[in-house]
C-alpha positions as CSV (number, residue, x, y, z in Angstrom):
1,X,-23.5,-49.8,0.3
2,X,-19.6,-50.2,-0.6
3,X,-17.5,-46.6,0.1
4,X,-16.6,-46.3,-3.4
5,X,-20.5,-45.8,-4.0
6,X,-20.6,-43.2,-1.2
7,X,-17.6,-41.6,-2.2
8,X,-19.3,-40.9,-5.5
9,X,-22.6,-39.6,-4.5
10,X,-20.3,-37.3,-2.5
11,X,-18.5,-35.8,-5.3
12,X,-21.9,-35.2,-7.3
13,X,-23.4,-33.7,-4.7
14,X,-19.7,-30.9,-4.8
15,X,-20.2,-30.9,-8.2
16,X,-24.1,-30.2,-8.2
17,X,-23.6,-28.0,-4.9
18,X,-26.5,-30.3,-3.5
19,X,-26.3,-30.2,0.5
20,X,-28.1,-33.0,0.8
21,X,-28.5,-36.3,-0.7
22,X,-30.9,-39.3,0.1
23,X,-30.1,-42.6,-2.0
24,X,-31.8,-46.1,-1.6
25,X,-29.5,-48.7,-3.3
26,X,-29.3,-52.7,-2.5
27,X,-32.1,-52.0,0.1
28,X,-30.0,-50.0,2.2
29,X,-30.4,-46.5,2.8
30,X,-27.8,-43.8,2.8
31,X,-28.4,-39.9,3.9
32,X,-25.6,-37.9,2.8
33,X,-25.5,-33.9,3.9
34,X,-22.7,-31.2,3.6
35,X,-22.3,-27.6,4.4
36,X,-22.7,-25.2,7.5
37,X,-26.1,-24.4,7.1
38,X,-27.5,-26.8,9.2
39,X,-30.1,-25.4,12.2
40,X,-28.7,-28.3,14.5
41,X,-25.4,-27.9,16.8
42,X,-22.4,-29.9,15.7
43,X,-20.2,-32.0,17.8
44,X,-17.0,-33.2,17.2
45,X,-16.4,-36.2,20.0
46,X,-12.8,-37.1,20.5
47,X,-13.6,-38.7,23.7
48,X,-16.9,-38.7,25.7
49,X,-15.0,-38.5,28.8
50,X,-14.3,-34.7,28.3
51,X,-17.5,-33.6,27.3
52,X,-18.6,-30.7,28.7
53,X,-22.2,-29.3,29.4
54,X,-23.2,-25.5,28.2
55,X,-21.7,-23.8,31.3
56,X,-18.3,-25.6,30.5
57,X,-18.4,-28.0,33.7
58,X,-17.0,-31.4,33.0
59,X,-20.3,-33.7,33.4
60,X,-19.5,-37.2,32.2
61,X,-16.9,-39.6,33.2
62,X,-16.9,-43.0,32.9
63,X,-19.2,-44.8,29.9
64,X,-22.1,-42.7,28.3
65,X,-24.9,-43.6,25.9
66,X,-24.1,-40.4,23.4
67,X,-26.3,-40.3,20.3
68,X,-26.0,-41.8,16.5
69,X,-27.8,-38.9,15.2
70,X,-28.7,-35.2,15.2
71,X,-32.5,-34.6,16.4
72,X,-34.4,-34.0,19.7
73,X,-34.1,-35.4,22.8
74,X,-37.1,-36.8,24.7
75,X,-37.7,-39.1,27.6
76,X,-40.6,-40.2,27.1
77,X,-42.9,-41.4,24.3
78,X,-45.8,-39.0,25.1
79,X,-45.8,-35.4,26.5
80,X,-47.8,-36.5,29.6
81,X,-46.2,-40.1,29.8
82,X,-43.6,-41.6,32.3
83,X,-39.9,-41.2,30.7
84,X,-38.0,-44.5,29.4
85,X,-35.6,-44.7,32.4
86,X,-34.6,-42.1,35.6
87,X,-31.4,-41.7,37.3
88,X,-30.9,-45.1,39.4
89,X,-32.7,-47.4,37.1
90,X,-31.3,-50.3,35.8
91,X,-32.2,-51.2,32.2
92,X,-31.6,-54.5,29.9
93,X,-29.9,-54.6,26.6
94,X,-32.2,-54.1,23.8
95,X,-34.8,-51.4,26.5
96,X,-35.3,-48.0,24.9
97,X,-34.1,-45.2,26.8
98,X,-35.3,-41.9,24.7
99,X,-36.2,-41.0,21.5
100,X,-34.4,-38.9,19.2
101,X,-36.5,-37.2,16.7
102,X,-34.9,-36.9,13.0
103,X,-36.9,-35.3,9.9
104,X,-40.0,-36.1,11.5
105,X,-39.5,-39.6,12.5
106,X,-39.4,-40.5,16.0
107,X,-36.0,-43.1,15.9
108,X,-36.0,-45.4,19.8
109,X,-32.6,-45.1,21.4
110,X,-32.1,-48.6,23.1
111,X,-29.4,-49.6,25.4
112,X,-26.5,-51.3,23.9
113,X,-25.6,-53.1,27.4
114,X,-27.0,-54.6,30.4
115,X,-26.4,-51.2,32.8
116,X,-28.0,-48.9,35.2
117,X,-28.3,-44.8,34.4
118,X,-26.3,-43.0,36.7
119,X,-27.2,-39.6,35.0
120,X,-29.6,-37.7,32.4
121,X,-27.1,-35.7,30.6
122,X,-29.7,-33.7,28.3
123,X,-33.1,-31.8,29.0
124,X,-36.4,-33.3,27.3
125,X,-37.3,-31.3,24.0
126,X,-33.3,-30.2,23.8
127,X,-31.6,-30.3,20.1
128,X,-28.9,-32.6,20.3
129,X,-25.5,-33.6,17.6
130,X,-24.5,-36.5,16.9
131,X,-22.4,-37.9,19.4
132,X,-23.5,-35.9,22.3
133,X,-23.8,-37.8,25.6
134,X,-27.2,-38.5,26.4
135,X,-27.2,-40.5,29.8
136,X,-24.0,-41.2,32.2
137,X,-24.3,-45.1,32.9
138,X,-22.5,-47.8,35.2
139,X,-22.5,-51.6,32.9
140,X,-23.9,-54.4,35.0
């Protein structure tokens, strides 16, 4: 979908003080939302090197796998199953690490690089922002 498209859906939704917008066009989907009424935290990430975790510690240095989307964080794909990957493990491009749930869909979080997870940044069943830093990792 071209910005100018985008653009406009985001002045109708001003002018029709929509908060949220959903629009299939050209087989691509676009999910447009505005305004602070949102249940989930927001995150602004300048750099994932300075995040900090709830009791204001600095927690992540170095490269991060941080999320591309508001939902919940869990490890695993079942309640009682393993989780995707535990400090010390080393995972291939392309392996899913968590799952982030989004308006009742269940979206797998894969890993971007060849790497191994140095740290689990977020607790399973936590409510996450976009851009938070989910795992602390070391590329291979």
């Amino acid at each position: 979908m071209r910005e100018e498209s985008i653009r406009k859906y985001a002045t109708l939704m001003k002018e029709l003080e929509l908060t949220g917008l959903e629009v299939n066009e050209d087989g691509c989907t676009v999910r447009l939302e505005r305004g602070g009424t949102s249940p989930y935290p927001s995150i602004n990430v300048s750099d994932a090197a300075e995040q900090e975790n709830e009791n204001g510690d600095d927690v992540v240095s170095g490269d991060v796998i941080a999320s591309p989307m508001v939902g919940v964080f869990y490890t695993s794909p079942a309640e009682n199953a393993d989780p995707y990957v535990r400090e010390g493990k080393h995972v291939k491009k392309g392996e899913t690490v968590c799952i982030i749930e989004a308006m009742k869909l269940l979206n797998e979080i894969t890993a971007e690089n060849d790497c191994e997870i140095l740290e689990v940044l977020q607790k399973n069943g936590s409510v996450i922002g976009y851009g938070t830093p989910l795992f602390r990792i070391r590329r291979t």
